[in-house]
C-alpha positions as CSV (number, residue, x, y, z in Angstrom):
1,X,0.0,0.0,0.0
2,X,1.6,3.0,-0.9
3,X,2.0,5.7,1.7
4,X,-0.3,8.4,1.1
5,X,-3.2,5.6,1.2
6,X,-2.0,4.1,4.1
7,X,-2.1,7.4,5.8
8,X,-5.4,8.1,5.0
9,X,-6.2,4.6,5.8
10,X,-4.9,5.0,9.7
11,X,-6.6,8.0,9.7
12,X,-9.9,7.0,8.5
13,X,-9.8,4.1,11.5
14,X,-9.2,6.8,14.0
15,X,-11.3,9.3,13.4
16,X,-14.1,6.5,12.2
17,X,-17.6,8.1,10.6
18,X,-16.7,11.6,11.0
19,X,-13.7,12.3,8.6
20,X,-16.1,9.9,6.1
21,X,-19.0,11.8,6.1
22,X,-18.6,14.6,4.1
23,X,-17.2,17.9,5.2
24,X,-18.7,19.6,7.7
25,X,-19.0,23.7,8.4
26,X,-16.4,24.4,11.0
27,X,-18.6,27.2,12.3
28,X,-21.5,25.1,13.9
29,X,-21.0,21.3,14.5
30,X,-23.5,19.2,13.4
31,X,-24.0,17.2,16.7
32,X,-22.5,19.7,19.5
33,X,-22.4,16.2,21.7
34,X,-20.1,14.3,20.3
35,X,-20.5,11.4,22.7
36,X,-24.3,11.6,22.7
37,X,-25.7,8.3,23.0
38,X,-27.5,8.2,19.6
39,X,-24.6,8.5,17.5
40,X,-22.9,5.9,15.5
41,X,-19.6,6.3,17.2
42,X,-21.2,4.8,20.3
43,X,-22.4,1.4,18.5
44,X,-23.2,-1.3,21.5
45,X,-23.9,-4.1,19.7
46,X,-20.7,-6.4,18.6
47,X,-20.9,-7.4,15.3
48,X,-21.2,-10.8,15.6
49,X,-24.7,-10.5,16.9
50,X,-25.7,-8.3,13.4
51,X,-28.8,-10.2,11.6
52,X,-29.8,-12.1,15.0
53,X,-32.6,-9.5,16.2
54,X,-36.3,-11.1,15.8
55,X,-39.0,-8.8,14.4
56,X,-40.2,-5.7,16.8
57,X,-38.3,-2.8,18.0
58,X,-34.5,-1.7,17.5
59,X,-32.0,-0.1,19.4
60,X,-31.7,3.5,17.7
61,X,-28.0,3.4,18.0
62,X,-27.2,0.0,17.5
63,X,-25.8,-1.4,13.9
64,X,-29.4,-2.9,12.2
65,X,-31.0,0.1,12.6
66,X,-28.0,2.7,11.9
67,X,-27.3,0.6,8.4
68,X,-31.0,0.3,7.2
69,X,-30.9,4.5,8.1
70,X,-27.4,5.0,6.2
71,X,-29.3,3.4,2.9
72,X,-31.9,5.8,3.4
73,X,-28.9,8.8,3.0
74,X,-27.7,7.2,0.3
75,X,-31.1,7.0,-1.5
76,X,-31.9,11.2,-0.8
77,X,-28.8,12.0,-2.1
78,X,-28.9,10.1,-5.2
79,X,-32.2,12.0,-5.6
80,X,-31.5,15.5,-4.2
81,X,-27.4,15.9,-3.8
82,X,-25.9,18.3,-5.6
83,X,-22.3,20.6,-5.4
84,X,-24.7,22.4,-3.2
85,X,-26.8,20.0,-1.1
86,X,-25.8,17.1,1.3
87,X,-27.9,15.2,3.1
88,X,-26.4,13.5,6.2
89,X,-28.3,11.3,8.8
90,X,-28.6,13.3,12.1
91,X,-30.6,10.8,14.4
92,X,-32.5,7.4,14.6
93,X,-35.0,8.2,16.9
94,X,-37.2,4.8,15.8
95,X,-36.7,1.6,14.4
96,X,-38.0,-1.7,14.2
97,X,-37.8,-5.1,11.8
98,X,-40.1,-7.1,10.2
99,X,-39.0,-10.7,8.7
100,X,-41.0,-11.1,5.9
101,X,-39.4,-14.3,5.1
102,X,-38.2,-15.0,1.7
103,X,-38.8,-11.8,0.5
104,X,-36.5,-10.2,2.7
105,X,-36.4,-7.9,6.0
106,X,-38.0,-4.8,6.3
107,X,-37.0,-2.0,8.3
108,X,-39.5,0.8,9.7
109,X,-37.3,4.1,10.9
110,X,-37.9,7.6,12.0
111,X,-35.0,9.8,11.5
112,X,-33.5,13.1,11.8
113,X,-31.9,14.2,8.9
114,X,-29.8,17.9,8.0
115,X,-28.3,19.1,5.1
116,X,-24.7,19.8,5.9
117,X,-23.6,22.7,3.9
118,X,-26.1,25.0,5.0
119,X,-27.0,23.4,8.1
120,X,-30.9,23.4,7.5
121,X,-32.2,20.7,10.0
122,X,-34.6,18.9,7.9
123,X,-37.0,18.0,10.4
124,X,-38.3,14.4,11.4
125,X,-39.0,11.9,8.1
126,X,-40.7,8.2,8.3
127,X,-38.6,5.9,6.0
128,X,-38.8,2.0,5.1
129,X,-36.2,-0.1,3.7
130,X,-36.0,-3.9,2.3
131,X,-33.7,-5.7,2.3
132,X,-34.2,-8.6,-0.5
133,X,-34.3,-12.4,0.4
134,X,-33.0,-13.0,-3.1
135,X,-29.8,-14.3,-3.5
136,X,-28.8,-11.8,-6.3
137,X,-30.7,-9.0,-4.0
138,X,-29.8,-5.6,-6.2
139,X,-30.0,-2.0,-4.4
140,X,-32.4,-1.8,-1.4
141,X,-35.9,-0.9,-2.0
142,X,-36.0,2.4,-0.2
143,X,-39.3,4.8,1.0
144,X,-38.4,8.1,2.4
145,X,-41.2,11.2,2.1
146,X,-39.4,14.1,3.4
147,X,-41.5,17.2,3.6
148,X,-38.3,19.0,4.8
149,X,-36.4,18.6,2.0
150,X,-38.6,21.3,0.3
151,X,-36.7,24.2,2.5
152,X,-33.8,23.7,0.2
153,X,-33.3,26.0,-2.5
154,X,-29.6,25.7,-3.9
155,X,-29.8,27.5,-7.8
156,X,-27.8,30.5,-7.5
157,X,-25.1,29.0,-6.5
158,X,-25.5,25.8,-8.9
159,X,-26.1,28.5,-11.4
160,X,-23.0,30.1,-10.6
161,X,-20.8,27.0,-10.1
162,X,-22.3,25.9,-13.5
163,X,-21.3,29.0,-15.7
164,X,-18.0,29.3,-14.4
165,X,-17.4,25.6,-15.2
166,X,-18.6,25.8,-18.4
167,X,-16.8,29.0,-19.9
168,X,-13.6,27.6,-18.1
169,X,-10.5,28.0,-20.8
170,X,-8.6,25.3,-18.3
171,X,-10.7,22.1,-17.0
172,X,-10.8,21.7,-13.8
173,X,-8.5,18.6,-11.9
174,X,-7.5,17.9,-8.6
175,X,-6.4,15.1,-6.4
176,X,-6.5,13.8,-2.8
177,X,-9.8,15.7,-1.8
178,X,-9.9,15.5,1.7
179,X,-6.0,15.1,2.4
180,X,-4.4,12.8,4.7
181,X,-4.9,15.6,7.2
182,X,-8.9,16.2,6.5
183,X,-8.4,19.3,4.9
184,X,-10.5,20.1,1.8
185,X,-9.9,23.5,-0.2
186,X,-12.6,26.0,-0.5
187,X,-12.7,25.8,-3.9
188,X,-12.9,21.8,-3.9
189,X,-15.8,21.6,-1.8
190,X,-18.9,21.8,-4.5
191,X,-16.9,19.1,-6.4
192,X,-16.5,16.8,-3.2
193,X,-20.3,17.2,-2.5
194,X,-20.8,16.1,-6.6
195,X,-18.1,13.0,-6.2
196,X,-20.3,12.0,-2.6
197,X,-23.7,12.6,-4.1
198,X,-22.4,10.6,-7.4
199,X,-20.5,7.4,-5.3
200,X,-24.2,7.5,-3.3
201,X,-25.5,5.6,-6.4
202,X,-22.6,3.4,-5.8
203,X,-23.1,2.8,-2.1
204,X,-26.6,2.5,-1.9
205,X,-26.6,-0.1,-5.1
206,X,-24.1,-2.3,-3.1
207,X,-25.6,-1.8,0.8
208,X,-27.0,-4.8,2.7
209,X,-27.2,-6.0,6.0
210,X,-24.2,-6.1,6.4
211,X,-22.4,-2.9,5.5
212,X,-22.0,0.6,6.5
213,X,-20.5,2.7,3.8
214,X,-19.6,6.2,3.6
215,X,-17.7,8.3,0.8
216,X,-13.5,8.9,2.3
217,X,-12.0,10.3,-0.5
218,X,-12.1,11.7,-3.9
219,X,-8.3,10.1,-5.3
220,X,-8.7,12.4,-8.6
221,X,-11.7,14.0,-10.4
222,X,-10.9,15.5,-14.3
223,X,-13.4,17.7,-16.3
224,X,-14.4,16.4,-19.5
225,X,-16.1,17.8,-22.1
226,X,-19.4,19.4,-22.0
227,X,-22.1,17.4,-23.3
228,X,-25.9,18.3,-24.1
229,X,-25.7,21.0,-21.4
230,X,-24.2,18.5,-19.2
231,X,-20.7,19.0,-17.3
232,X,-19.0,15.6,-17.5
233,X,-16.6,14.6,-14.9
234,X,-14.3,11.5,-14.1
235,X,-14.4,10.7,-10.9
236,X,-12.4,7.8,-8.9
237,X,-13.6,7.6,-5.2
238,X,-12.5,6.0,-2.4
239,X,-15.1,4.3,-0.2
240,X,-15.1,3.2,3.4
241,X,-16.9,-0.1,4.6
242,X,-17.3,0.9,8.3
243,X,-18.0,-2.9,9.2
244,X,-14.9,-4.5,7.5
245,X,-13.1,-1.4,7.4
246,X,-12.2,-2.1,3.5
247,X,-11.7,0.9,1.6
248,X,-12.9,0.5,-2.3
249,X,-11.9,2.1,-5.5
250,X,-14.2,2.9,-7.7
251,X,-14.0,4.6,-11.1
252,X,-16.9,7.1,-11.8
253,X,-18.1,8.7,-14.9
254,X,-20.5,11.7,-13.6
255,X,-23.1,14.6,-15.4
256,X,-24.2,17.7,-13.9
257,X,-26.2,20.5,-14.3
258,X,-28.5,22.9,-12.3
259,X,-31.8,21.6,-14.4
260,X,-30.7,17.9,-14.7
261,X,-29.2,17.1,-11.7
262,X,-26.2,14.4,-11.1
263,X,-26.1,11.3,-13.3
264,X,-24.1,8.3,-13.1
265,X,-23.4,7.3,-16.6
266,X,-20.9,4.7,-15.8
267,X,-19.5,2.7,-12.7
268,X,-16.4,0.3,-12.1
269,X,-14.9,-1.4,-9.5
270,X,-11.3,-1.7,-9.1
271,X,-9.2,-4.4,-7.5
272,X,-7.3,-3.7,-4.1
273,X,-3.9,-1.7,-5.3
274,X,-1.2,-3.8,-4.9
275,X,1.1,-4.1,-1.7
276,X,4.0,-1.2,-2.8
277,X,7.4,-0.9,-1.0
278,X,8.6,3.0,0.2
279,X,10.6,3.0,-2.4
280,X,8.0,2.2,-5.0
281,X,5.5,5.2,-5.0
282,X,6.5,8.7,-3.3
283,X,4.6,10.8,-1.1
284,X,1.7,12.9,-2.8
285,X,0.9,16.1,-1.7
286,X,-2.7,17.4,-1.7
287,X,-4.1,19.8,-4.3
C-alpha cells in the first residue's frame, strides 16, 4: 500500500464516521455532543450479533438500525445531492424489523436528517427499507417522504458554479480531496459534495445488512467535455466499509447540471492496489 493511502487509511480508523461523512462547516458542528448516546460512534452491539434481532423494536444506536438508516442517506442523495446539497443522517429516533421471510427484511425508521452545507435541520422523516431475500438482491428498496427537503433552494449557486465551469478556458482537476490531514480546499468543496452525491448511487446499489459505507475520499476527479448542457466529470472515489473497514476504488463517470441534476453514466470497481514498497511510490501532496 503505498503511503499516502495508508495514511489516509490509519486516519480514516481513527477518526471512524466523522472524517467519512462529508465535510462539515467548521462554524457550527452538526451534533455539539459528540459522545451523545444516539450516534454511530457509540455502536453497543458487537458485530457478531448483526442479523440475529427477531422482528419488533430496534436499538436507535445500534448497527441494524443505523445501516438500514445510512441506505436511506444514500437513497436522498442520489435524488436530491448536488455541489450544493448534502444530506447527512442526524438521528434514529425509531426503528423496528419485520421478517417477511423469503422476501426479505423490512426496516420501519424515523430519522432526523440535515443538510450539511447549509446546516438546515430537515425535520423528522418516516422511511422503510428492504432488504431482499434473493440471493442476487440488487439496491435496497427504499421509502423516504421528506417534507423537509422542500426548505432547500440551492440555484444560484448551482447557477454560478455551473457557468463558471462551463466557460472555463482550463478544466478543472484535482487530487486527494480530503488530504491525509482532513483538509479540503474552499474551492474543492462543490466538487467533493458532486463526487459523494455521485459514489451514493454506488453505495446504496451495493448496501446490505451487512455494510455501513460512507464516501473517504475523492483520489482524482478530471473535467471532461461538455455534453448536451451537461458538465461531465471523471471521478475515482474511495469508499469506506465501516464494518470490514475495507476501503474500495471505484471509477466514476459523472453529469451535472443545475436543471438535470447528477447522473451516473458509468460505474467500475477496481481491484485492491497492490502491496508497494517505500521506495516504489512517493509521497503525494494534496491539491
Amino acid at each position: 500500500m503505498s503511503r499516502p493511502l495508508c495514511a489516509l487509511w490509519v486516519f480514516m480508523v481513527l477518526l471512524g464516521d466523522r472524517l467519512a461523512s462529508p465535510y462539515r462547516p467548521e462554524t457550527e458542528p452538526l451534533d455539539p455532543e459528540p459522545h451523545e448516546a444516539n450516534s454511530i460512534v457509540e455502536l453497543e452491539v458487537p458485530p457478531e450479533l448483526d442479523g440475529t434481532m427477531s422482528d419488533g423494536e430496534l436499538v436507535p444506536h445500534h448497527y441494524p438500525a443505523q445501516r438500514a438508516a445510512k441506505v436511506v442517506q444514500h437513497y436522498l442523495n442520489t435524488r436530491h445531492g448536488s455541489p450544493y446539497r448534502w444530506i447527512e443522517l442526524h438521528r434514529v429516533n425509531k426503528a423496528s424489523l419485520e421478517d417477511l421471510g423469503q422476501a426479505g427484511k423490512k426496516y420501519y425508521l424515523e430519522i432526523s436528517l440535515k443538510e450539511v452545507i447549509s446546516n438546515t435541520d430537515l425535520g423528522q422523516c418516516s422511511a422503510e427499507v428492504l432488504f431482499s431475500g434473493e440471493q442476487d438482491q440488487g439496491a435496497p428498496q427504499v421509502q423516504c417522504p421528506c417534507e423537509g427537503l422542500q426548505k432547500l433552494n440551492t440555484t444560484a449557486e448551482e447557477e454560478a458554479l455551473f457557468q463558471r465551469l462551463n466557460s472555463s478556458a482550463t478544466p478543472l482537476s484535482g487530487s486527494n480531496i480530503p488530504d491525509s490531514y482532513g483538509h479540503i480546499a474552499p474551492e474543492m468543496k462543490p466538487l467533493w459534495h458532486l463526487g459523494a452525491a455521485a459514489a451514493s448511487f454506488v453505495m446504496l446499489k451495493e448496501s446490505n445488512e451487512s455494510t455501513l459505507y460512507n464516501m473517504a475520499q475523492v483520489a482524482n476527479i478530471t473535467q471532461l467535455e461538455t455534453e448536451n448542457g451537461q458538465l461531465r466529470f471523471k471521478y475515482h472515489v474511495l469508499l469506506h466499509d465501516m464494518i470490514s473497514q475495507e476501503i474500495l476504488h471505484w471509477k466514476l463517470l459523472v453529469s451535472w447540471s443545475p436543471a438535470g441534476g447528477v447522473s451516473v453514466l458509468q460505474t467500475e470497481g477496481q481491484p485492491k492496489p497492490a502491496e508497494s514498497t517505500p521506495e516504489d511510490t512517493a509521497p503525494t501532496s494534496a491539491s
